[in-house]
N, C-alpha and C positions, 0 to 999 in steps of 0.2 A: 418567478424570475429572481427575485431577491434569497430565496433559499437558495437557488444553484449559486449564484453569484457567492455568499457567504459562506458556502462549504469550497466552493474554489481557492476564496483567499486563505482561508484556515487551511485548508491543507496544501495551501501551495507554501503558506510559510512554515506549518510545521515539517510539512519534506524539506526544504529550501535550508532551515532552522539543525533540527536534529536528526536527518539522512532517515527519516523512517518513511514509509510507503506514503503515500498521502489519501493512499485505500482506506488506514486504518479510521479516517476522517468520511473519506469520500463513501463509501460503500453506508456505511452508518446514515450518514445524512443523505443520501440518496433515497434510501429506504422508507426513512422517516417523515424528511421536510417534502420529497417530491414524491412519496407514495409509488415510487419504482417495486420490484419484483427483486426478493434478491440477485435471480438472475438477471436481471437488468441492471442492478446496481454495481452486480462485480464488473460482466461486460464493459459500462457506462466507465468505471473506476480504470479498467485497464487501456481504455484510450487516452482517457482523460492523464495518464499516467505520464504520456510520452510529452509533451512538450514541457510537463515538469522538470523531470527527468533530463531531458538535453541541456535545461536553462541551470538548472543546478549543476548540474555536471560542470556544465562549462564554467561556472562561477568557480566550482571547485578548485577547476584545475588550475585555474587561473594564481589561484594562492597554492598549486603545486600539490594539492590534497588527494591526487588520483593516482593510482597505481593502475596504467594504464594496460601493464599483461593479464593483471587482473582480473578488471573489469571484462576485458575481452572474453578471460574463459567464462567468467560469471557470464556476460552476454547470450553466448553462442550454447552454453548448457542449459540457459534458463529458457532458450527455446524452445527444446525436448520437454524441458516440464510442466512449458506452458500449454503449449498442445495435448498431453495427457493431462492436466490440471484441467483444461477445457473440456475434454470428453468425459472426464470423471462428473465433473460439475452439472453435464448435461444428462448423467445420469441418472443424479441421486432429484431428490422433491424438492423443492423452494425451502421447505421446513428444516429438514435434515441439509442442508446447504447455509441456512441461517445459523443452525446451531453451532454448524463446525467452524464456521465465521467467528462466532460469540464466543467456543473454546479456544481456538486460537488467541483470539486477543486475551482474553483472559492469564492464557500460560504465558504469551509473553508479557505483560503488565506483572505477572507475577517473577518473572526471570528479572527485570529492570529492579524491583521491589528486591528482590535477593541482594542483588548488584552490590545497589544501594546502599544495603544493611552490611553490607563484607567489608566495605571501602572504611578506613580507620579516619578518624575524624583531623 
């Protein structure tokens, strides 16, 4: 209980914080501290996603930070691809499902790291 509880707050502040998933937390610590299945942990992560998600939002907007056409096509597209993200997911083995997890974060840790290094001091 004290593991879910500590991956929520962490990743409800680093979504809340700096707009990124709070999967890239939650799926991790899912896996690890409560011994989930990665399939369980991504499922577990994309519930877990939505009341983040609204309370940030709404925070957002609040200081005006939302592009609200935006978001909407983002919304209604991410649909499509969560639904094929899902069936793919259910395809592939827990192993080959972890890995592509592992490389993902990796490329983007590696994109911020780029950022980073371009930005003149």
């Amino acid at each position: 209980m004290i593991g879910a509880i500590a991956i929520g707050v962490a990743g409800g502040i680093v979504a809340g914080m700096l707009g990124v998933g709070g999967g890239v937390l939650f799926v991790p610590g899912l896996v690890i501290f409560l011994n989930l299945s990665q399939h369980q942990a991504e499922a577990t992560s994309l519930l877990a996603i939505i009341p983040v998600a609204i309370v940030g939002t709404y925070n957002q907007d609040r200081y005006g930070n939302v592009r609200r056409n935006d978001a909407l096509l983002l919304g209604l597209l991410s649909l499509a691809g969560a639904a094929g993200g899902v069936a793919l997911a259910n395809a592939l083995s827990g192993r080959v499902l972890r890995d592509a997890f592992a490389a993902l974060i990796v490329i983007v840790a590696g994109q911020f790291v780029r950022r980073a290094l371009a930005r003149p001091a």
